[in-house]
C-alpha positions as CSV (number, residue, x, y, z in Angstrom):
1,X,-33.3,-21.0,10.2
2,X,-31.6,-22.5,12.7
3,X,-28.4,-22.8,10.4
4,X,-28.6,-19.4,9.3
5,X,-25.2,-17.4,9.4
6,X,-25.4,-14.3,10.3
7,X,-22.4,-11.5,9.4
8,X,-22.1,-7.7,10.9
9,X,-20.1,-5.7,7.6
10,X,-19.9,-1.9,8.8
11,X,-19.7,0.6,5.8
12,X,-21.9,-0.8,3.8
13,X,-23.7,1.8,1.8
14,X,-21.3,1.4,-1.0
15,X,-18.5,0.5,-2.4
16,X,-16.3,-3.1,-0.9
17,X,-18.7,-3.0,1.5
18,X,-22.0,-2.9,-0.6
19,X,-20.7,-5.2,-3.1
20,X,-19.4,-8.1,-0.2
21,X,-22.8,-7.8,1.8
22,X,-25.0,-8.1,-1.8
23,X,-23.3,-11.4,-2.5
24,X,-23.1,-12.9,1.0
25,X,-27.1,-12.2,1.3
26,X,-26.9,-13.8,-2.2
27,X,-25.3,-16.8,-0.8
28,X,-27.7,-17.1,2.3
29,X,-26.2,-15.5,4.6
30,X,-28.3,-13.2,7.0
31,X,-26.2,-9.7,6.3
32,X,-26.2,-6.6,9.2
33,X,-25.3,-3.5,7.3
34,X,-23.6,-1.1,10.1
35,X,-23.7,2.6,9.1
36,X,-24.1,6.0,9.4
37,X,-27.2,6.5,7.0
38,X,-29.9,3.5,7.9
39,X,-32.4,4.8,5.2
40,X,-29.9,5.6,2.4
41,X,-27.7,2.2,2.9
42,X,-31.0,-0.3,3.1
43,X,-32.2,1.5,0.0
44,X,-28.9,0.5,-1.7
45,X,-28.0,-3.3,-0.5
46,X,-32.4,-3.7,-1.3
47,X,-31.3,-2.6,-4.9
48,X,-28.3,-4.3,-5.2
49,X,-29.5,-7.7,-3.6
50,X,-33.3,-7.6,-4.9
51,X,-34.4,-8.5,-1.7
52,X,-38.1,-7.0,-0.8
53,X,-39.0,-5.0,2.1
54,X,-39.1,-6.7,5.2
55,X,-37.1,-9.1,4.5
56,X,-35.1,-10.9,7.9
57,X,-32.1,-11.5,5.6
58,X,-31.1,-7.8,5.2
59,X,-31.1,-6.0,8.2
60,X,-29.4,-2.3,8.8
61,X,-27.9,-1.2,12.2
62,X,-26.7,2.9,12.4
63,X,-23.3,3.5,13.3
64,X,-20.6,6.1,13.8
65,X,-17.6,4.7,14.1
66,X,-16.4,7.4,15.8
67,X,-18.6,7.7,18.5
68,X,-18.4,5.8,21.2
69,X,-22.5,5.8,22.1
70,X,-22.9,5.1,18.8
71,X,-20.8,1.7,19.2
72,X,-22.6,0.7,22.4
73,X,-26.1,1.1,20.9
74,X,-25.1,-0.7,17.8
75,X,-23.9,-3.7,19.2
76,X,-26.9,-4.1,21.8
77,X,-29.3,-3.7,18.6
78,X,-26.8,-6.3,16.9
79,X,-27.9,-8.7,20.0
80,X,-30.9,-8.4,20.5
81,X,-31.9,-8.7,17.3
82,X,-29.7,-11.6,15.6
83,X,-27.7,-12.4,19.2
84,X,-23.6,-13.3,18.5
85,X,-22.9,-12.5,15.0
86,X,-20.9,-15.5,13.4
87,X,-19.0,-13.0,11.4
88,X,-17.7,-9.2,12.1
89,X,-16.3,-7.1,9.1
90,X,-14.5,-4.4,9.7
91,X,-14.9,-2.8,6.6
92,X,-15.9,1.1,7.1
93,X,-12.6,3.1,6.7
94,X,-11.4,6.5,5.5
95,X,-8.2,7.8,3.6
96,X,-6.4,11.2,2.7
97,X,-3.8,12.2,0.8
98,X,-1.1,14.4,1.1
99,X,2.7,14.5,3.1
100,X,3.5,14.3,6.6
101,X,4.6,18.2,6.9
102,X,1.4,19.1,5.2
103,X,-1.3,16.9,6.6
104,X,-3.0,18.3,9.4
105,X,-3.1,16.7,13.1
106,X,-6.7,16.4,13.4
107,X,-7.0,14.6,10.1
108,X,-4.2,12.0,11.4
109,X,-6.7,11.6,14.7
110,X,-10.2,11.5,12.3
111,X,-8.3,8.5,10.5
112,X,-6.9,6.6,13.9
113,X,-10.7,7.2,15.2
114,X,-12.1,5.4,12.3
115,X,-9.5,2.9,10.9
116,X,-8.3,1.7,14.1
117,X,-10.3,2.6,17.3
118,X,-13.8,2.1,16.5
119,X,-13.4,-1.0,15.2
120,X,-11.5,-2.0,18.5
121,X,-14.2,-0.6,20.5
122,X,-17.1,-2.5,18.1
123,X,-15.3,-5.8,18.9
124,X,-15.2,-4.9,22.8
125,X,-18.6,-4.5,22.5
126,X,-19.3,-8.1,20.7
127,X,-17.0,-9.7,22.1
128,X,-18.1,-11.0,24.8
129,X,-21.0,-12.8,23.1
130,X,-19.0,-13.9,20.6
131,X,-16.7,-15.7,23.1
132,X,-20.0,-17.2,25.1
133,X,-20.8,-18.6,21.5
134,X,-17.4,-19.8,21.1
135,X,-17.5,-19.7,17.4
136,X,-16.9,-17.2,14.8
137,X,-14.3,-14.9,12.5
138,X,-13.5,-11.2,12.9
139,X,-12.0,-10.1,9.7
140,X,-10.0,-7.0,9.3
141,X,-10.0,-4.8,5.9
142,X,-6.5,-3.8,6.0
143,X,-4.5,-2.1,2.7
144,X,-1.5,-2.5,0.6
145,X,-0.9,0.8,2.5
146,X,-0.9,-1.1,5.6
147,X,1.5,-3.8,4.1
148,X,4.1,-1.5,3.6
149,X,4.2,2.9,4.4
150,X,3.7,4.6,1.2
151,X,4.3,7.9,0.0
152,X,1.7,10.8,0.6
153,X,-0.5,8.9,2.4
154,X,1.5,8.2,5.5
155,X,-1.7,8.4,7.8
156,X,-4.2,6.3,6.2
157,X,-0.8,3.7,5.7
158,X,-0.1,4.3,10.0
159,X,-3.7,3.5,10.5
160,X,-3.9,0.4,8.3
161,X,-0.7,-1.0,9.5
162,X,-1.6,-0.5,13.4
163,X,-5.2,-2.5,12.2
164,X,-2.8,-5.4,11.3
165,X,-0.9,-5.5,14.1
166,X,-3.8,-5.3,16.1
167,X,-5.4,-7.8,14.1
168,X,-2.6,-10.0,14.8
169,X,-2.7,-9.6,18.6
170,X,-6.3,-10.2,18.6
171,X,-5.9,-13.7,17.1
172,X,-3.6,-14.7,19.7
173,X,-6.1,-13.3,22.4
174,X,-9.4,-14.8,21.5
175,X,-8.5,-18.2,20.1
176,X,-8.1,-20.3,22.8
177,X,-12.1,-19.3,22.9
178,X,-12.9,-20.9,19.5
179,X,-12.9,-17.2,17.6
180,X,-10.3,-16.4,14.6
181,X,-9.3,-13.5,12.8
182,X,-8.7,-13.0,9.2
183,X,-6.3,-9.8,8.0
184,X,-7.2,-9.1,4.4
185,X,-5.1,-6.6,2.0
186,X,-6.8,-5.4,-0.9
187,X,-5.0,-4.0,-3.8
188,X,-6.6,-0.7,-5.7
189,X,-10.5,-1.6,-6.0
190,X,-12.6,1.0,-8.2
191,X,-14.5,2.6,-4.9
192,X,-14.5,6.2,-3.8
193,X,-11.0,5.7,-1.8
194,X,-8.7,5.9,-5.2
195,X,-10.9,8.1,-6.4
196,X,-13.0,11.4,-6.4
197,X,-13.5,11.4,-2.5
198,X,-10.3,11.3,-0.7
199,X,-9.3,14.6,0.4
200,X,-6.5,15.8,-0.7
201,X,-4.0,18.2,1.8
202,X,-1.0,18.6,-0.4
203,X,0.1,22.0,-1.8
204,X,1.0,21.0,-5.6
205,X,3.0,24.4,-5.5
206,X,5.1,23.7,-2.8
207,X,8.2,21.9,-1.3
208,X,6.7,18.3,-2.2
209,X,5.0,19.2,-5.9
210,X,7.4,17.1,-7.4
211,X,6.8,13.9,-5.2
212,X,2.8,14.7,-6.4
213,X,3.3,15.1,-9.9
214,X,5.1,11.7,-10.1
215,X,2.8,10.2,-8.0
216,X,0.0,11.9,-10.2
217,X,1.9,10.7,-13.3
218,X,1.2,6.9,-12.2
219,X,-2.1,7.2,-10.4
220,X,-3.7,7.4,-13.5
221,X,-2.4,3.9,-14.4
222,X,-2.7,2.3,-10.7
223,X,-6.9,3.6,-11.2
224,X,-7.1,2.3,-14.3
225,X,-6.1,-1.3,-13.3
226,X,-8.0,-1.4,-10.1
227,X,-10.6,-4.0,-9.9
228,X,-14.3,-4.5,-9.1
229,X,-16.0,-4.5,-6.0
230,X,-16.6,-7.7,-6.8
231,X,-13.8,-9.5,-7.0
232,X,-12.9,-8.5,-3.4
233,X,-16.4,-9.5,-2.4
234,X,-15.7,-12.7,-3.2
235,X,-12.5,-13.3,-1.8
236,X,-13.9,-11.7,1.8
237,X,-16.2,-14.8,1.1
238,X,-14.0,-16.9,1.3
239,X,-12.0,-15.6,4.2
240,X,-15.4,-16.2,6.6
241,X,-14.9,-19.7,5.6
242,X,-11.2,-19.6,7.3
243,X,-11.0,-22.3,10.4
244,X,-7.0,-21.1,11.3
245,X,-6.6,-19.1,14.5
246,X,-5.3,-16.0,12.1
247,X,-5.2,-15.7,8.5
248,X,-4.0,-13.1,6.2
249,X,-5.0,-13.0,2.5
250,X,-4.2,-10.5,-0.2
251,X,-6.6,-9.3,-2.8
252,X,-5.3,-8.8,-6.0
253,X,-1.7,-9.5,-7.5
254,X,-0.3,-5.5,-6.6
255,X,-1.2,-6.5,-2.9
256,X,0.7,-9.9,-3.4
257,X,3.5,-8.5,-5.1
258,X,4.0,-5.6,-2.6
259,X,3.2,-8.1,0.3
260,X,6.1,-10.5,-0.7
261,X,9.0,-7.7,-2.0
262,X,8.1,-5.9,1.3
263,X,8.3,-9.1,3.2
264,X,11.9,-10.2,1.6
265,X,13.4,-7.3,0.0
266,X,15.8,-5.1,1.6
267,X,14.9,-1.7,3.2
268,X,17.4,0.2,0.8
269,X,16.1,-1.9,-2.3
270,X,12.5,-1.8,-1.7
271,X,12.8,2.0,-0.9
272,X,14.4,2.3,-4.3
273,X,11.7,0.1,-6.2
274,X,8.9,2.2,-4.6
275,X,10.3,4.9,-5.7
276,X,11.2,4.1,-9.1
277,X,7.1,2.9,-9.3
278,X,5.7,5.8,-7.8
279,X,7.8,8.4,-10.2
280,X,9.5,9.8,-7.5
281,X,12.3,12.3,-7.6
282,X,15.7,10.5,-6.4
283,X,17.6,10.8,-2.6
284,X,18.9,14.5,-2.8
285,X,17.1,15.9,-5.7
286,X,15.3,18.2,-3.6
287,X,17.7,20.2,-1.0
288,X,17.8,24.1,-1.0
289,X,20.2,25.6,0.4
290,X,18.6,28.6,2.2
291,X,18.3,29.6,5.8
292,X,15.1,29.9,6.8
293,X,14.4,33.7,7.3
294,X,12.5,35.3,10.8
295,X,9.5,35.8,9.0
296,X,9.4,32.8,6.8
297,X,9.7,30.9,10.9
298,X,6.5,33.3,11.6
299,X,4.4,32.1,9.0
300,X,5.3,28.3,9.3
301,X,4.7,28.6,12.8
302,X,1.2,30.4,12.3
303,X,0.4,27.5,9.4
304,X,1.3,25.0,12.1
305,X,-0.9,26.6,14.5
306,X,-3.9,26.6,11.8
307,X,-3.3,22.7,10.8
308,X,-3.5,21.7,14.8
């Protein structure tokens, strides 16, 4: 037991995260489900792994995210129980849909709370245990969203690129103590983000219906390419294994190709590709050419109001 690893994966009731802790209990490792439903998510990774009840290997941990007590109780429960964790995944993560004019302020702060700072405040709270250790690998679940903005879902892609940044400075702090961190960027996964659960705040009657119906037009395609838990489960895998300082990995060939044409391309020509991808309308297309009336100010003033 003595060389048993032991990982922390929040959000693991399903989806990237169910399928990544099944195999790494599968491969020996001793796996820490964090989330929000204890009962629920056990019942699920037991299923998945076919481990029985009881079993030291499979352990869950309850966990909001987004509340700060929440965080502080987990990660003393994470100590005392396994002590330093060799391995922290921040996997949990939520995503909406719909433009910047449309999307409401406190869905751009629900996405910040959960993307970005609770998993800063988890790692503040492992930390320094971690560092007493002075070994182990904080891996960050970013998105091609995060690689590069992308239409209609400019929050979750804000969030996910301020993870990777973040990630980035983190390697350069905790290294010199022996810790690294890995950035990985999925592609489209079949999990409840690209489908039937992200909220959607766009008005497919208004300014932007034709920016949605293009986008629709080639959603369909994007979902049915997207690949099994599975594969990314084995590539986070493989990312614990990572000895660098920092590492970043894509998962998927869409995340390498948009990783490397929004690495190298130009702004103007990658704008253009995106676009030409996505289905949407061309620079221009849009404009009307009517003054706003007094009462049309009213009601975008009360809608603006209601979204805040």
């Amino acid at each position: 037991m003595s060389n048993l690893r032991t990982v922390v994966i929040t959000g693991t009731s399903r989806g990237l995260g169910l399928a990544s802790a099944t195999l790494l209990y599968k491969q020996g490792w001793r796996v820490v489900g964090a989330m929000r439903s204890t009962q629920a998510g056990l019942e699920a990774l037991h299923t998945a792994t076919g481990a029985k009840s009881g079993d030291s290997r499979l352990l869950a941990v309850a966990l909001d995210i987004t509340s700060q007590e929440s965080i502080v109780a987990a990660a003393v429960q994470i100590e005392r129980t396994v002590g330093a964790p060799d391995a922290l995944v921040h996997n949990a993560g939520i995503s909406a849909s719909g433009c910047v004019e449309e999307m409401p302020a406190r869905v751009w702060e629900e996405m910040f709370a959960t993307n970005l700072f609770g998993p800063v405040a988890l790692t503040k709270a492992l930390l320094p245990a971690m560092r007493r250790r002075a070994t182990g690998r904080i891996v960050v679940v970013s998105s091609i969203g995060g690689a590069r903005g992308m239409p209609s879902i400019s929050a979750y892609s804000a969030s996910k690129g301020a993870v990777e940044r973040w990630g980035e400075a983190l390697a350069e702090e905790i290294a010199p103590f022996g810790l690294g961190v890995t950035v990985l960027i999925p592609g489209a996964f079949a999990t409840d983000i690209i489908t039937e659960k992200t909220p959607e705040y766009g008005n497919l009657q208004g300014p932007y219906a034709a920016l949605y119906a293009g986008m629709r037009r080639t959603g369909g395609a994007i979902v049915s390419k997207a690949q099994r838990p599975e594969v990314f489960a084995r590539a986070l895998a493989k990312a614990l294994d990572d000895k660098a300082p920092f590492c970043r990995r894509c998962v998927g060939s869409d995340a390498v190709q948009l990783s490397l044409t929004a690495r190298f391309l130009p702004a103007g020509v990658l704008h253009n590709t995106i676009r030409k991808a996505l289905g949407l309308p061309t620079f221009g297309s849009l404009c009307v050419q009517q003054p706003a009336s007094d009462s049309a100010l009213q009601v975008k003033t009360a809608q603006a109001k209601r979204d805040l």
